[in-house]
C-alpha positions in Angstrom: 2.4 -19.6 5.8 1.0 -17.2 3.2 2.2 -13.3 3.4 -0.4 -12.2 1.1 -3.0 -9.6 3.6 -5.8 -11.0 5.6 -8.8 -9.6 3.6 -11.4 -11.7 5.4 -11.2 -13.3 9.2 -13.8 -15.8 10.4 -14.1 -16.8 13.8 -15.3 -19.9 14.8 -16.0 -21.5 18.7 -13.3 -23.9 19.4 -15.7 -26.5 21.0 -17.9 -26.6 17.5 -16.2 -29.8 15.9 -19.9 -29.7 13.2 -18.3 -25.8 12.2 -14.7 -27.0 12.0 -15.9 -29.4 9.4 -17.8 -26.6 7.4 -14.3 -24.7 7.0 -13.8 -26.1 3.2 -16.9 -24.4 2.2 -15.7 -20.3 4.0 -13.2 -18.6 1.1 -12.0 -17.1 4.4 -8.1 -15.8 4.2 -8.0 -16.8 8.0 -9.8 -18.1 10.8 -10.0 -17.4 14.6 -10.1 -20.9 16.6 -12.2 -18.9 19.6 -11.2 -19.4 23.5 -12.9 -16.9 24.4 -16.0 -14.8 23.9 -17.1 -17.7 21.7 -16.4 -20.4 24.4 -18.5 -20.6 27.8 -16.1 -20.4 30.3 -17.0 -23.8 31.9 -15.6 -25.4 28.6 -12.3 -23.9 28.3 -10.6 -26.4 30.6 -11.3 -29.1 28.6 -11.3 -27.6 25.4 -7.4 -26.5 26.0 -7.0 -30.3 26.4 -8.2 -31.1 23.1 -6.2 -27.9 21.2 -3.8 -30.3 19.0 -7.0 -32.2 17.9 -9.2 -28.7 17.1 -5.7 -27.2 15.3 -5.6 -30.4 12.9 -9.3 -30.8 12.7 -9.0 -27.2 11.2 -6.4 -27.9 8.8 -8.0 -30.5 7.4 -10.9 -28.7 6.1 -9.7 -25.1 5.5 -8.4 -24.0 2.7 -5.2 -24.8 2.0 -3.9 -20.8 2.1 -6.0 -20.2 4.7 -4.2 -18.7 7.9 -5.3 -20.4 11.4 -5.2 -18.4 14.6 -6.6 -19.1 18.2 -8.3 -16.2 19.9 -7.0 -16.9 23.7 -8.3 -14.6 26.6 -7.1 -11.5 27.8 -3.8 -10.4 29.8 -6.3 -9.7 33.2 -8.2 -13.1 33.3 -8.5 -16.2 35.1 -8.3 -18.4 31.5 -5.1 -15.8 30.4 -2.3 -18.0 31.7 -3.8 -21.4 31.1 -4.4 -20.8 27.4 -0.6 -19.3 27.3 0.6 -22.7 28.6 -1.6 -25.0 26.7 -0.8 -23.3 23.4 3.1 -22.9 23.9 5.2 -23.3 20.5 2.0 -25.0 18.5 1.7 -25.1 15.4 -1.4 -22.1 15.2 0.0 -19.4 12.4 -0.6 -16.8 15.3 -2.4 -15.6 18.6 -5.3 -13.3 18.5 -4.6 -11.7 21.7 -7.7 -9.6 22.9 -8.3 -6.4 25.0 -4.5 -5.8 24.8 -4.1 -2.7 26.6 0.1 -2.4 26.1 2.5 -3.0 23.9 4.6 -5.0 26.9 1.6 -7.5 26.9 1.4 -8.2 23.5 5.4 -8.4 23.7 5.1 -11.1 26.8 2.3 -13.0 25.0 4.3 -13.8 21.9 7.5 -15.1 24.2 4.8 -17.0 26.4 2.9 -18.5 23.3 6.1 -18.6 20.9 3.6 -17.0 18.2 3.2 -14.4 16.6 0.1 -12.2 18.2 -2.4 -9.9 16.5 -3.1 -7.6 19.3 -7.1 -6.5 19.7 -7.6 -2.7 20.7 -11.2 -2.7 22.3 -10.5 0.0 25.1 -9.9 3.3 25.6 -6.2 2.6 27.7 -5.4 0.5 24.2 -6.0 3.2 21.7 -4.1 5.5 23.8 -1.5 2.7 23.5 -1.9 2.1 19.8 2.0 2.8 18.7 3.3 0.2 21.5 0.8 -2.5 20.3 1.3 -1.6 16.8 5.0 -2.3 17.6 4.7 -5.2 19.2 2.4 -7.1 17.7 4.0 -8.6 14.4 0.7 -10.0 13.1 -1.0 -6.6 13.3 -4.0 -5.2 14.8 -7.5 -5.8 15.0 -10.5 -3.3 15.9 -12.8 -4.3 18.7 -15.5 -1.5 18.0 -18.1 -3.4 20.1 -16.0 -3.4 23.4 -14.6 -0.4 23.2 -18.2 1.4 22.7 -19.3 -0.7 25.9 -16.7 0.6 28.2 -16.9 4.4 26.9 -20.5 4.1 27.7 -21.6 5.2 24.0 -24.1 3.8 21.8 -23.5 1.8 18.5 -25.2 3.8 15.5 -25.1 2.5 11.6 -23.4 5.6 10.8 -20.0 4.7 12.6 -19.7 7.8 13.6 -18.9 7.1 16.8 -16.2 5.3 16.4 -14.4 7.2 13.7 -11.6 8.8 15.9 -10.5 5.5 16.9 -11.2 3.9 14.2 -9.0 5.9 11.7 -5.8 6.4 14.7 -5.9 2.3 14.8 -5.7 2.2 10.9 -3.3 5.2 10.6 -0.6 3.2 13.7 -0.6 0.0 11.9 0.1 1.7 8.9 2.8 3.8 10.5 4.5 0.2 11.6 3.7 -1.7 9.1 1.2 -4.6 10.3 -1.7 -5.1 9.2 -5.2 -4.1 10.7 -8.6 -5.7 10.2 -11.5 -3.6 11.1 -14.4 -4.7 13.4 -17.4 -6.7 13.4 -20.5 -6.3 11.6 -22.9 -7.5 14.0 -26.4 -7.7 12.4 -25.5 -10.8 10.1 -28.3 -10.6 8.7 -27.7 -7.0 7.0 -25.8 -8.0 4.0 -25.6 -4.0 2.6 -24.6 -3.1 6.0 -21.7 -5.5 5.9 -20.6 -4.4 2.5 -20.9 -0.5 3.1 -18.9 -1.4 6.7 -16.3 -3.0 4.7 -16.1 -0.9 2.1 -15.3 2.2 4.3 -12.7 -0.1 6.3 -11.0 -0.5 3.2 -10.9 3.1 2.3 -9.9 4.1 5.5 -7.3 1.5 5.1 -7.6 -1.0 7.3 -6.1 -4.7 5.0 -9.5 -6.8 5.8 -12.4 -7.6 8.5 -13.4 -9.7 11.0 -16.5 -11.6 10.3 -18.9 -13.9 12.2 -21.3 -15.5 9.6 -19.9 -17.9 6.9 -21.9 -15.6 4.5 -20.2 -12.3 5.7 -17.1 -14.0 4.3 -18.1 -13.2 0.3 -18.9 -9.8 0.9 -16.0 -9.0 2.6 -13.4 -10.8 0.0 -15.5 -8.4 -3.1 -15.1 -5.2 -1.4 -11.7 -5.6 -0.2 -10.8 -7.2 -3.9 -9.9 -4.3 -6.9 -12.6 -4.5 -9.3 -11.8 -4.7 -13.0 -12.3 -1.1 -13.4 -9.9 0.1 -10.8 -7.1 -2.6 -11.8 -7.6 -1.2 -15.5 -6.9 2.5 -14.2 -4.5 1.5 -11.5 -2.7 -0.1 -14.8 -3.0 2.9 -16.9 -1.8 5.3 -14.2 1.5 2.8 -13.4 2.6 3.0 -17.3 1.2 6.4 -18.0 3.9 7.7 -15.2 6.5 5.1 -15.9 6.5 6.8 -19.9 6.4 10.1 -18.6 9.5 9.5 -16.3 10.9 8.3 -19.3 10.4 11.3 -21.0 11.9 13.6 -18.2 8.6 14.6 -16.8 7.3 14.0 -13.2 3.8 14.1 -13.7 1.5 13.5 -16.6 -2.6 13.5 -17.6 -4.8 9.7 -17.1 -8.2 9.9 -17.5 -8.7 13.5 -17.0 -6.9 13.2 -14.0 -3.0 15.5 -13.4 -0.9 12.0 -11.9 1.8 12.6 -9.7 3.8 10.4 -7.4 1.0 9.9 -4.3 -1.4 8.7 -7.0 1.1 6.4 -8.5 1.6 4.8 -5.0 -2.2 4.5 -4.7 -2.5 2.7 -8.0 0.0 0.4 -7.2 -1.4 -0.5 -3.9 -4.4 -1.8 -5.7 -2.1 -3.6 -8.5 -0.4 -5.1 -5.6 -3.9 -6.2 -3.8 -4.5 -7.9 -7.1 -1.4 -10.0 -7.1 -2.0 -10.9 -3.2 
């Protein structure tokens, strides 16, 4: 499976065969094979049936890096335990496990599914759980801002405001344990700026990528999460600027106008590493 970070996740509805075949066409680092917000309840009996056919109908089209996870339901439903069993040791890259509200759910997901899990934090008892999940869930984190705003009874705004606290303590845990963690959903698919700025901020908060639900959010969010030319060149030029100072017996030196010391260096070679991903 390729390590490199998920910069871009596309969910798709698992009984959509006609979307499946569109795969080829989504430079998406990974997609979400969706049980269930994407799948009407009444289906997921028989689409749980049909999982081996959906998982190699989806290979066949995505790109050949492309990471393939299935979005089963949450520990406190009805589907929860059917999806476990039907999806058992397959051969999905993960579990996107949703509403995960501990980290002893994610932990019991992954021994029932044999898979890793990306855990989703979409409630108020998950963010307060944040480290546990984090710790748990091997395939990292994703932000549910649309759910979580639902259950604390706020309202959605362009600004993000609202959702700033949890949205930088879900960023800061995964960093802290060293998954990865994909911001949430842009809704309006037809904003495209709204997307990008939405991504961009992810990005600087430092979440690794972001969910997406329109083939053509998919673009956007690859070019904001990618270095530009610009900011590899200076990334470069910071990297060998300190590596000749070091050489010289000094711990800090001048780039661009700018004094560089060791947190920069680490910044710049974040986004030299990006580039390599």
């Amino acid at each position: 499976m390729n390590n490199a970070p998920v910069r871009s996740l596309m969910f798709a509805p698992a009984n959509r065969g006609e979307f499946l075949a569109k795969f080829g066409a989504i430079p998406a680092d990974a997609f979400a094979i969706d049980l269930e917000d994407g799948l009407p309840a009444a289906e997921r009996p028989a689409v749980r049936e049909r999982l081996a056919e959906i998982l190699a109908a989806a290979r066949g089209h995505a790109p050949a890096a492309a990471r393939l996870y299935l979005r089963i339901n949450a520990p406190d439903t009805a589907d929860y335990e059917e999806d476990c069993r039907a999806v058992a040791a397959s051969a999905w890259d993960g579990i996107l496990l949703p509403k995960a509200e501990s980290g002893r759910a994610v932990a019991e997901t992954a021994q029932r599914c044999g898979l890793p899990v990306m855990a989703g934090v979409e409630s108020i008892e998950g963010l307060y759980a944040i480290d546990s999940i984090c710790a748990s869930a091997s395939a990292g984190v994703f932000f549910g801002a649309e759910d979580f705003i639902a259950e604390l009874g706020g309202v959605r705004t362009p600004s993000n405001a609202e959702v700033a606290y949890p949205r930088a303590t879900i960023a800061i845990a995964a960093r802290r344990a060293g998954v990865e963690a994909l911001d949430f959903v842009t809704v309006d698919v037809r904003d495209d700026e709204r997307c990008t700025a939405d991504a961009i901020a992810g990005k600087a908060q430092g979440y690794s990528g972001k969910m997406c639900i329109h083939p053509r959010q998919v673009a956007l969010v690859n070019t904001a999460f990618r270095p530009d030319d610009a900011a590899i060149e200076a990334a470069q030029r910071i990297v060998e600027g300190h590596e000749r100072a070091l050489a010289e017996g000094r711990a800090t030196c001048v780039i661009d106008g700018r004094m560089i010391d060791e947190p920069l260096v680490r910044q710049a070679r974040t986004i030299l590493a990006a580039t390599q991903a």
